[in-house]
N, C-alpha and C positions, 0 to 999 in steps of 0.2 A: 651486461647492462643491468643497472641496478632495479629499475620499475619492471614491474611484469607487463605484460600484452594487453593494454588496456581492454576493458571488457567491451563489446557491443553498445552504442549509444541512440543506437537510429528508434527513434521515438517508435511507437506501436499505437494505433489509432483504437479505440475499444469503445463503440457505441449502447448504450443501457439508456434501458425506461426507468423514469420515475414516478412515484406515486405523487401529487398533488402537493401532498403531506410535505413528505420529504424532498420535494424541491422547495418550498417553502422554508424550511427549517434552514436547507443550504444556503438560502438568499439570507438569511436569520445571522448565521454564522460568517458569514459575505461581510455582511455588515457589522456584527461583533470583532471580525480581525481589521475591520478599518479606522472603526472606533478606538479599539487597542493599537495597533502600531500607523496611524496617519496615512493609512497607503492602503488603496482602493486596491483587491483583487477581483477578477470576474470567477464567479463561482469554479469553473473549469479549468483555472488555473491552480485553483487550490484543493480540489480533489483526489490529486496523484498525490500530493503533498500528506493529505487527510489518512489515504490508505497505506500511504507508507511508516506512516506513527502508527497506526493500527497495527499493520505484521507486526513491525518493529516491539511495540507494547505489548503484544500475546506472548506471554511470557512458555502455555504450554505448545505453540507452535515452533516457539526458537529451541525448546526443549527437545521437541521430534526432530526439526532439523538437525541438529546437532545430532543427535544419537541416529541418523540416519532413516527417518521414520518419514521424513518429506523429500521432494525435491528440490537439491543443489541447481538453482537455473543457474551459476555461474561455469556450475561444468557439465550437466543437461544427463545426467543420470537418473533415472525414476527412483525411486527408492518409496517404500510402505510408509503410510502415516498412520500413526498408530494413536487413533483417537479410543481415549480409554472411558470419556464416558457414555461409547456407545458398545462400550463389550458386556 
């Protein structure tokens, strides 16, 4: 079969406090992607979206991963992160 085993999809629920501030900024932001693409998101929908640019844009996180310094959640091996600027 040509496609692999597709990976795990079942959503994970992760509840977090916010500062004042920063739920603030988020409604800020809420409202800056509505004004940019016409289409109203609720803050909550657009936060896994937010953190996944984030990993995705840390350029020395994707660096560990790759050299094996984080962990692979696709195949669930722990492996060392090797954060250098706390050596």
């Amino acid at each position: 079969m040509k496609p692999s085993k597709l990976p795990d999809r079942t959503p994970v629920k992760l509840s977090t406090t916010l500062t004042p501030t920063l739920a603030a900024r988020l409604r800020d932001y809420a409202d800056f992607y509505a004004e940019t693409y016409g289409t109203r998101e609720e803050v909550a929908d657009l936060v896994p979206f937010m953190l996944e640019a984030f990993l995705d844009g840390d350029a020395d996180f994707r660096r560990a991963s790759r050299s094996g310094g984080a962990k692979d959640p696709t195949i669930g091996t722990p492996r060392r992160l090797n954060n250098q600027s706390t050596e």
